[in-house]
C-alpha positions as CSV (number, residue, x, y, z in Angstrom):
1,X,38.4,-184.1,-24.7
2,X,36.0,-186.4,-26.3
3,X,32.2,-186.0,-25.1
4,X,30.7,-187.8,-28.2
5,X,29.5,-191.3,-26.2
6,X,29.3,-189.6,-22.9
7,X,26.4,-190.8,-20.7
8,X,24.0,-187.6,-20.0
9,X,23.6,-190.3,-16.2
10,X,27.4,-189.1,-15.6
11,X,26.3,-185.5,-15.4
12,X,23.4,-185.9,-13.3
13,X,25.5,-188.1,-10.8
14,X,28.4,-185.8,-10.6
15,X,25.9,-182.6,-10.0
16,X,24.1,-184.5,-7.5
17,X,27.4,-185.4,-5.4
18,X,28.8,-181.9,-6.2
19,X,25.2,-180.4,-4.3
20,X,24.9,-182.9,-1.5
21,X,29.3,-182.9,-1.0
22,X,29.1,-186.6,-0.1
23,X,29.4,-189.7,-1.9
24,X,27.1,-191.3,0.9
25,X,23.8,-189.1,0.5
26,X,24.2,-188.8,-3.3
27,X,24.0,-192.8,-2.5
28,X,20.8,-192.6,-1.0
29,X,18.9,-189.9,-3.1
30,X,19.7,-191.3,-6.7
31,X,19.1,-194.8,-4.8
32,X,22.7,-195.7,-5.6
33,X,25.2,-197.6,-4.2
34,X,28.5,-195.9,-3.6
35,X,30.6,-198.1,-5.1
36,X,28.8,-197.4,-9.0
37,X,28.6,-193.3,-7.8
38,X,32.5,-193.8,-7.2
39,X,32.7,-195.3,-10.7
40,X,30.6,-192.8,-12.3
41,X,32.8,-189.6,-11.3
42,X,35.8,-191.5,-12.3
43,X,34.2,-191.9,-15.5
44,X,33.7,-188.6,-15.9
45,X,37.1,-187.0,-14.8
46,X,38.3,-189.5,-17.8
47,X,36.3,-187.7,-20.0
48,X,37.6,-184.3,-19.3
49,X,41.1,-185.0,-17.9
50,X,40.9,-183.2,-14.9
51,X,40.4,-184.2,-10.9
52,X,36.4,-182.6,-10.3
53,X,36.4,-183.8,-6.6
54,X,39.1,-183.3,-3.9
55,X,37.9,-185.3,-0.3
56,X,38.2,-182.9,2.5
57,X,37.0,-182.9,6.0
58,X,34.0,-180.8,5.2
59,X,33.3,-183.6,2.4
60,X,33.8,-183.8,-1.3
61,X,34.9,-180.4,-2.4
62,X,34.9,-179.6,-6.0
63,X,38.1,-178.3,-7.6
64,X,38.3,-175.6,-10.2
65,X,37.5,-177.1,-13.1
66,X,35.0,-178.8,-10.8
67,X,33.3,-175.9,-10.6
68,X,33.1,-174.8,-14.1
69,X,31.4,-177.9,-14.9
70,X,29.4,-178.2,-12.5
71,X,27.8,-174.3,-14.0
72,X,28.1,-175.9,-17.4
73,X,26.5,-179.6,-16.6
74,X,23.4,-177.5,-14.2
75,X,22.6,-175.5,-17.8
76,X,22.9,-178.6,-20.0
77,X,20.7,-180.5,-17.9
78,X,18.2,-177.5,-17.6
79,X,18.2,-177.1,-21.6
80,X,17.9,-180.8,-21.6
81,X,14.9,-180.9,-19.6
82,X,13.6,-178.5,-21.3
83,X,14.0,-179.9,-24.5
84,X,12.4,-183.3,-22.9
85,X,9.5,-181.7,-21.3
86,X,8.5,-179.5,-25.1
87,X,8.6,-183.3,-26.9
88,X,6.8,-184.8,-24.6
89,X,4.0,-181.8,-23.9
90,X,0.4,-182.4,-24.5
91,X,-0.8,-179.3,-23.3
92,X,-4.1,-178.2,-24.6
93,X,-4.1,-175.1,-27.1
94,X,-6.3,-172.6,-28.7
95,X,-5.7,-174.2,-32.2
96,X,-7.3,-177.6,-30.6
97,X,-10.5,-176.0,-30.0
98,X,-13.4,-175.8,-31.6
99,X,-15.6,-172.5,-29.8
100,X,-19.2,-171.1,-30.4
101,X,-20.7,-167.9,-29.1
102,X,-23.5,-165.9,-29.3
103,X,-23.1,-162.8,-31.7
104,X,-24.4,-160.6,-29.1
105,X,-21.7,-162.0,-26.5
106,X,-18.7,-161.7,-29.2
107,X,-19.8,-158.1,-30.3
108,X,-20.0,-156.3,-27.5
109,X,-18.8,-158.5,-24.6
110,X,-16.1,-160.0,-26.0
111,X,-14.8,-158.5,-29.1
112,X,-11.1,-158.3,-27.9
113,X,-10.8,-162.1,-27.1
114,X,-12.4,-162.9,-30.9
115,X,-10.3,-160.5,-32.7
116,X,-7.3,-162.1,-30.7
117,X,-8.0,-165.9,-31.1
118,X,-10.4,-166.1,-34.4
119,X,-7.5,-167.4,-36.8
120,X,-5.9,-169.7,-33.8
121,X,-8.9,-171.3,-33.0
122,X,-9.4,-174.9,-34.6
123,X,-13.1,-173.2,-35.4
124,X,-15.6,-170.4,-33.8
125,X,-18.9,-170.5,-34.8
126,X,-21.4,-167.2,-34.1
127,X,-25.0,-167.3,-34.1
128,X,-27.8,-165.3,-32.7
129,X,-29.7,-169.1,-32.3
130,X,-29.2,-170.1,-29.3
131,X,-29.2,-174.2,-30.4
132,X,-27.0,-173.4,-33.6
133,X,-24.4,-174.0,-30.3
134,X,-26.6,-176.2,-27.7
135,X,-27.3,-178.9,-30.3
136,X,-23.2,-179.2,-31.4
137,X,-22.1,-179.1,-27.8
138,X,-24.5,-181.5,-27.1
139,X,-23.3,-183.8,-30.4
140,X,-19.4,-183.1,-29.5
141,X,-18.7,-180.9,-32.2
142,X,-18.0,-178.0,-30.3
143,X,-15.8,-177.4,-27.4
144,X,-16.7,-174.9,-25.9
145,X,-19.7,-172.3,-25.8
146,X,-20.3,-168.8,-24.7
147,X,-23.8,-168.1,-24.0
148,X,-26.5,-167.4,-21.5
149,X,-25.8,-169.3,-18.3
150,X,-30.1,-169.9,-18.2
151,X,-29.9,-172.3,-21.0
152,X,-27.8,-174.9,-19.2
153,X,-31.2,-176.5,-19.1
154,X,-30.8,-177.6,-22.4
155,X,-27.4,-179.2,-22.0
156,X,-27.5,-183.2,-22.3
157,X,-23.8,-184.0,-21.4
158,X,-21.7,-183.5,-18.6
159,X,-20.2,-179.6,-19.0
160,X,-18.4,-177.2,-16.6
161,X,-19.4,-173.8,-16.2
162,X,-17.5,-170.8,-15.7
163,X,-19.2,-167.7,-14.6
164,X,-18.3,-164.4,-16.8
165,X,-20.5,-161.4,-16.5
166,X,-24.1,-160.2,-15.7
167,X,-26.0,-157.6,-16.5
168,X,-29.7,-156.4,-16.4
169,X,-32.1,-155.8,-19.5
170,X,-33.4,-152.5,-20.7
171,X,-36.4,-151.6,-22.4
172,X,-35.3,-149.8,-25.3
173,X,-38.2,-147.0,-26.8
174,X,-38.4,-144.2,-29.0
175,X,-37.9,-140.7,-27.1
176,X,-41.3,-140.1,-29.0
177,X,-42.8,-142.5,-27.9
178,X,-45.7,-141.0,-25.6
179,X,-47.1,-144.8,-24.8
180,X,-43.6,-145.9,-23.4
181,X,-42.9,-142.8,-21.8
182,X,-46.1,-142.9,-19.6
183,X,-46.1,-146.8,-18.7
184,X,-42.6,-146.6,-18.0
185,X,-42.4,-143.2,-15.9
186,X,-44.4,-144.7,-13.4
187,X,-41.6,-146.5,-10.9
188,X,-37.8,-146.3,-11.1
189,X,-37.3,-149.4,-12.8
190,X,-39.5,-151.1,-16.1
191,X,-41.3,-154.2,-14.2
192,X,-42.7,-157.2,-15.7
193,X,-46.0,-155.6,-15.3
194,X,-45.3,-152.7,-17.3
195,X,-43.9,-154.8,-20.6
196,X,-47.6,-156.3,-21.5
197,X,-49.0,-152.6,-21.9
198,X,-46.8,-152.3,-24.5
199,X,-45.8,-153.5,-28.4
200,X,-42.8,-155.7,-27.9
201,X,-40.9,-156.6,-30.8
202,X,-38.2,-159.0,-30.8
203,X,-36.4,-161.5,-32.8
204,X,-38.3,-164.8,-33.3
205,X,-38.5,-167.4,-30.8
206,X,-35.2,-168.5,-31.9
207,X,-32.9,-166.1,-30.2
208,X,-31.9,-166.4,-26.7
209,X,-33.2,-162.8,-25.4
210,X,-36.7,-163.5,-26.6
211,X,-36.7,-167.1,-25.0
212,X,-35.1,-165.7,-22.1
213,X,-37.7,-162.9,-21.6
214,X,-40.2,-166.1,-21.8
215,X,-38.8,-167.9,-19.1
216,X,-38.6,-164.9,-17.0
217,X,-42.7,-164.4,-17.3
218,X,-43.0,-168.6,-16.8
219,X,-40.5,-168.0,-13.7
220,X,-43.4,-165.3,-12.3
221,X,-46.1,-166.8,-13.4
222,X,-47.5,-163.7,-15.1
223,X,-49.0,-163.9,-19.2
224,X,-46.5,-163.0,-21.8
225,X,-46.3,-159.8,-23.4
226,X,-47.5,-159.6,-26.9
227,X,-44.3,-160.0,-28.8
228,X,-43.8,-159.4,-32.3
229,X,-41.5,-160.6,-34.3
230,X,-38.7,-159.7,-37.0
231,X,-35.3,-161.1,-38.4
232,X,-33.2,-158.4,-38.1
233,X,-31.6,-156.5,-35.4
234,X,-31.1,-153.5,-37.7
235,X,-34.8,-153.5,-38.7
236,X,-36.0,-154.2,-35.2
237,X,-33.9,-151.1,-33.7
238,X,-35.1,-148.7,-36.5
239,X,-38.8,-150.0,-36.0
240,X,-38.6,-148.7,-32.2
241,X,-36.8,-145.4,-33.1
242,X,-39.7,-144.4,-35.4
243,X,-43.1,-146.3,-33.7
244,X,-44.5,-147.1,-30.6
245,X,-42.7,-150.4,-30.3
246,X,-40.4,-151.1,-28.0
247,X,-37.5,-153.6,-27.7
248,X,-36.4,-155.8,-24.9
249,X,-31.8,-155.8,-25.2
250,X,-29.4,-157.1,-22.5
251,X,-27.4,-153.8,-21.1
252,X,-24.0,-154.0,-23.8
253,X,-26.2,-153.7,-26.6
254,X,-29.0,-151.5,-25.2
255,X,-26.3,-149.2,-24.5
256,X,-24.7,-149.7,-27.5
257,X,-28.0,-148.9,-30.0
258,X,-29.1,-145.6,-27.8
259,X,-25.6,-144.2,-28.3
260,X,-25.3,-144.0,-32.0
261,X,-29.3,-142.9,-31.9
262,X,-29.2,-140.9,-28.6
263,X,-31.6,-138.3,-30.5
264,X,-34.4,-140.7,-30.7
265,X,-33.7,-143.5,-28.2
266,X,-34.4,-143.8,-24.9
267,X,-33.5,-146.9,-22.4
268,X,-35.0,-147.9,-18.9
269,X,-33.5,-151.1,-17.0
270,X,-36.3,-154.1,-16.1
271,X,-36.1,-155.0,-12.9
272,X,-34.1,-157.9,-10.8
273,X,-35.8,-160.9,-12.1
274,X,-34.3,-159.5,-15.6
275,X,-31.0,-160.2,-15.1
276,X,-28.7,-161.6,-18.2
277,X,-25.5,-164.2,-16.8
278,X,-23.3,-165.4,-19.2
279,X,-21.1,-168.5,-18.5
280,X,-18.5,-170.0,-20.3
281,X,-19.4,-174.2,-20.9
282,X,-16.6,-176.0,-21.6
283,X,-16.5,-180.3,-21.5
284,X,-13.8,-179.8,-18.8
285,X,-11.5,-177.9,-17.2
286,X,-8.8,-178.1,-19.0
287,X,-10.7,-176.5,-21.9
288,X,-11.9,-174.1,-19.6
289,X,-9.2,-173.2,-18.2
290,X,-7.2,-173.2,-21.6
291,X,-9.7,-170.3,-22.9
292,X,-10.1,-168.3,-19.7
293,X,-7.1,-167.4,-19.7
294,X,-7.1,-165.2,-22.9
295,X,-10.3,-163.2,-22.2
């Protein structure tokens, strides 16, 4: 047998006529006539020597070597398919992406998905500057962001959102910290009334906890806290464990600093209003959905 010029058609006629058993309602769903389906089989059984239909009254009934290539021809055109379908694919993947996040979201949110996808990803930047990603997103050069869902605001192009996690703020203080301990020991939960009565320090203006913990107080209408500021976490968390400052962290990284200090730290949540959503903001869904998937 010689399948060398074979027409791949012949094969998806004669498994077609094999399924249906009739000649007549192959005719009709390969929009044939029967005449060029009667040609076709005969075409085939040329091919491979062998009678693949015998007409009975129950219709066209395949003989035994019928039937084995019938199997054979259903897994050729499968592979074929298959084969067709990878060529042809344009599915979105991680290494066409281009991703931002904020540290404080890859550290201790999402530190499984970064270590995953970090070397398939077309490129991840992390920052603790909130428009080190707004301004790219904004400018196309990113597709994809993970940060706080509150600075959509700043978003000037059309972006969907996908909701991840929330979580509520702390104060963090030093467990010597008399100050903290009495403002703080009056209700159940820190309030935005209690933070003014005592030294805040955060990051600069910069970072998306201390603009968040801005907009909270602009949301109220109350006067800020006095804030002051330093560059580094490290510094910042150290400051509080050995003064009366005390911190403002969203509940992953609260946690996380008390635990390897649980001698010296001490953490109170803030209240409702202080509530931290992150959101994934993609340019569409198929982005979205491309990265969702992994986390």
């Amino acid at each position: 047998m010689e399948f060398n010029s074979v027409n791949i058609d012949l094969f998806y006629v004669f498994t077609r006529v094999a399924e249906l058993k009739s000649i007549n309602k192959s005719s009709e769903s390969l929009s044939l006539k029967q005449p060029a389906i009667s040609k076709k089989i005969k075409q085939l059984e040329n091919y491979v020597g062998v009678s693949l239909f015998k007409r009975t009254p129950q219709g066209m009934e395949l003989t035994n070597e019928g039937k084995k290539l019938y199997l054979e021809s259903k897994n050729f055109l499968n592979n074929f398919q298959n084969l067709k379908d990878s060529v042809n694919s344009t599915e979105l993947t991680l290494e066409d992406l281009s991703v931002g996040v904020l540290d404080s979201i890859s550290s201790y949110l999402y530190p499984q998905f970064f270590i995953d996808t970090m070397t398939k990803l077309k490129n991840v930047v992390i920052s603790n500057k909130i428009f080190d990603l707004i301004d790219p997103f904004n400018d196309s050069n990113l597709d994809a962001i993970f940060i706080d869902s509150s600075f959509t605001r700043n978003l000037k192009v059309d972006y969907v959102e996908k909701e991840l996690y929330s979580e509520p703020y702390f104060v963090v203080y030093s467990r010597h910290n008399k100050k903290a301990d009495e403002v703080l020991s009056s209700s159940a939960l820190a309030t935005a009334e209690n933070l003014p009565k005592l030294d805040l320090i955060m990051y600069p203006k910069y970072c998306p906890i201390h603009q968040r913990i801005v907009q909270i107080y602009d949301e109220l209408g109350l006067s800020y806290p006095n804030i002051f500021e330093i560059d580094y976490s490290e510094s910042t968390v150290s400051l509080v464990a050995s003064s009366e400052y005390v911190t403002v962290l969203p509940k992953s990284l609260a946690v996380n600093k008390v635990t390897r200090d649980i001698d010296n730290l001490a953490l109170k949540q803030l209240d409702i209003p202080f509530l931290r959503s992150v959101s994934l903001i993609s340019r569409n869904q198929e982005i979205s959905d491309c990265i969702y998937k992994y986390l």
